[in-house]
C-alpha positions in Angstrom: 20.4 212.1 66.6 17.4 210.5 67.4 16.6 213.2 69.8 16.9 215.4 67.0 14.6 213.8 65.0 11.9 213.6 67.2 12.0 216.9 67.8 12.0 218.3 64.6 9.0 216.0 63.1 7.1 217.5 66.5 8.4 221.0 65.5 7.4 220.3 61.7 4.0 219.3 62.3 2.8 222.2 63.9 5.4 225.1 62.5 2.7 226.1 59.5 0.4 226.8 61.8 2.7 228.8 64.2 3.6 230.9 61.8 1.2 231.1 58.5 4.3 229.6 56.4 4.0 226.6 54.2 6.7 223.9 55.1 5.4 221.3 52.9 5.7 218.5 55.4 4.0 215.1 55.1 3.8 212.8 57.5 4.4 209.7 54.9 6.2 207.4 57.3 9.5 206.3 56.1 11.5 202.7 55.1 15.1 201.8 55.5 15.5 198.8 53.5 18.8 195.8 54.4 20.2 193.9 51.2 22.8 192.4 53.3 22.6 190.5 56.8 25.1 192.8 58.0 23.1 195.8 57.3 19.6 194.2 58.7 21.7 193.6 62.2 22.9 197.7 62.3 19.0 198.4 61.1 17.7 196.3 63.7 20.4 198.1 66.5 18.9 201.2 65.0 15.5 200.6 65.9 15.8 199.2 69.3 17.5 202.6 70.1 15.0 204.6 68.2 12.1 202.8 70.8 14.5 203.4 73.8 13.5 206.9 73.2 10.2 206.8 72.4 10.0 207.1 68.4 7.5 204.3 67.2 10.1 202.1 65.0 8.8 198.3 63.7 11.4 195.8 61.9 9.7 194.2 59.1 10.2 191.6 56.4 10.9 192.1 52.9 7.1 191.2 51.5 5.7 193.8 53.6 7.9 196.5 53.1 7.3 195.6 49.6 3.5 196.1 49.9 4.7 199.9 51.7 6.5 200.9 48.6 5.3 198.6 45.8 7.8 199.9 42.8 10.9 198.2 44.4 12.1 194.7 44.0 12.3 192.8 47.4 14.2 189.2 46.4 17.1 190.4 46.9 16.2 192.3 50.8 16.6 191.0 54.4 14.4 193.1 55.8 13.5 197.2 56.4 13.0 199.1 59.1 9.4 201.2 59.6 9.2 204.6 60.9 5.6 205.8 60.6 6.2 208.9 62.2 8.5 210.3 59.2 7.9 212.2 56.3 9.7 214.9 54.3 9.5 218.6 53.7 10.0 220.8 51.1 13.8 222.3 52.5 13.8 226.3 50.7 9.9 226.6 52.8 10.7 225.0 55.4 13.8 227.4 55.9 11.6 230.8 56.0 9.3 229.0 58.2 12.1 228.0 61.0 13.3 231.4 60.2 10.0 233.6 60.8 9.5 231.3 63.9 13.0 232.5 65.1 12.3 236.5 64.1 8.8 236.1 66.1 10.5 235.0 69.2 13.0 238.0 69.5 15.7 236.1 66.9 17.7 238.5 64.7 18.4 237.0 61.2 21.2 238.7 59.4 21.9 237.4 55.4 24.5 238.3 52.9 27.1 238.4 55.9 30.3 236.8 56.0 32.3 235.6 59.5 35.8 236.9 59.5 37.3 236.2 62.9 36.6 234.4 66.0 37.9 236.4 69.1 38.5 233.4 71.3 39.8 233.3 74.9 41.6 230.9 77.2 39.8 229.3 80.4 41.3 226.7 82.4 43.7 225.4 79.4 39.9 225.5 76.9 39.8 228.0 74.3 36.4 229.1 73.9 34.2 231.6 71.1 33.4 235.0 72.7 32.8 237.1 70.1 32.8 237.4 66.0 34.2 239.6 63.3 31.9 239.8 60.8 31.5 241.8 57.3 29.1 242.3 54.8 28.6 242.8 51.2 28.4 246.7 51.2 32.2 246.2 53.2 30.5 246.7 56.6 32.0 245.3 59.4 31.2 244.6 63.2 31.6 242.4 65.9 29.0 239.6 67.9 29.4 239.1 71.2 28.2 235.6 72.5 28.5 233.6 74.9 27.1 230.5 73.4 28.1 229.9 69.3 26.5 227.5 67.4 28.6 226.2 64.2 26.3 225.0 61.3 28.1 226.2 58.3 27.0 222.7 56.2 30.0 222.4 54.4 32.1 225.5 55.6 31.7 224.2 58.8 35.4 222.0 59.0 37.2 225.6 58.1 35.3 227.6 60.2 36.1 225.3 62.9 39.8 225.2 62.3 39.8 228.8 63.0 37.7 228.7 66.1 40.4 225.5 67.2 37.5 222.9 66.8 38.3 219.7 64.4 35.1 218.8 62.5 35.3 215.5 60.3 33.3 217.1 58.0 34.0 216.6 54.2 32.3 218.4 50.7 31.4 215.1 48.6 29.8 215.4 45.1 26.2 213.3 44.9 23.9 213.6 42.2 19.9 213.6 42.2 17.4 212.6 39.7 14.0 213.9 39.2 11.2 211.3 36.8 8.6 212.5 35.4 4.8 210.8 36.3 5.5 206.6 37.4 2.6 204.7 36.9 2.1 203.3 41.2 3.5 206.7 42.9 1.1 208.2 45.2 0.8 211.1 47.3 1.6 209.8 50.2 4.3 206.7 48.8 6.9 206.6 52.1 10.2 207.8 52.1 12.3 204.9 51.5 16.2 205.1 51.7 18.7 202.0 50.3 21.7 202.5 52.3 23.7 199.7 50.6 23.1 201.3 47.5 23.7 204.9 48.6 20.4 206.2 47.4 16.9 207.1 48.7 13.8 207.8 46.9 10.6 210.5 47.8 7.5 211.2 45.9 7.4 214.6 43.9 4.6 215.3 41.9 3.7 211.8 41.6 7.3 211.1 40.4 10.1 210.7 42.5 
């Protein structure tokens, strides 16, 4: 995961440029704030691993994450974790840029298209995807041969897998989000900060969050 990340804040930076698409990403750093000592130990695990591979990470204490994202409260924190290297991005621009990126280096992109079938085959007592059934929503059909499938289906993903004969812990769960008008103290570039002990994380949006 923290391979991922890197990559994709390197690949964010400099995709609007690659291909003329806004991706609305900001470089805003981001906090991960501890209200328990539990929680600081796992934030503090997180960040030695996060500088094991490079990614600029800093544990700090509760004043000065406070002075980073001044509309929270702080008595009642450990600590927070620092990543200045995060930011956010607006997800629906940021989607037809990774996709026009794909399409100019020789990726077809098909939408409105449903998969149907795996075809899988038997190696060595491994069952593995070579091909798949597809149909669209004019009733065409077809078939994808591949030798490599990728299975990102968000929250299809745990059915599609069953019929490919790969268990994915992967559960549909309701969360809600809220969107504030102006708050006095919100700037453009206020980090992200996330609050995992209270299952919430906040971003700026239009001066609001």
């Amino acid at each position: 995961m923290t391979r991922l990340i890197r990559y994709s804040t390197d690949l964010y930076a400099k995709l609007e440029a690659e291909t003329g698409l806004a991706t609305g990403w900001k470089p805003c750093g981001s906090l991960a704030v501890a209200r328990t000592a539990d929680r600081m130990t796992q934030l503090k695990r997180t960040a030695a691993v996060a500088r094991a591979y490079g990614v600029a990470c800093d544990v700090i204490g509760a004043a000065e994450a406070g002075r980073m994202f001044p509309l929270m409260r702080t008595d009642d924190l450990q600590g927070a974790v620092w990543l200045p290297g995060d930011g956010k991005a607006n997800p629906a621009d940021l989607t037809l840029a990774l996709a026009k990126g794909a399409r100019n280096r020789g990726v077809k992109v098909f939408e409105g298209v449903r998969v149907t079938e795996p075809t899988l085959v038997s190696t060595d007592g491994r069952r593995s995807v070579r091909a798949l059934e597809w149909i669209d929503k004019q009733g065409r059909s077809g078939t994808i041969a591949a030798d490599v499938v990728v299975l990102c289906g968000g929250q299809w993903s745990r059915e599609m897998g069953r019929r490919m004969g790969v268990t994915v812990p992967l559960f549909s769960c309701e969360h809600f989000y809220i969107v504030t008008d102006v708050i006095p103290g919100v700037f453009r570039d206020l980090p992200v900060m996330r609050d995992p002990d209270g299952y919430i994380y906040f971003k700026e949006e239009v001066a609001g969050c």
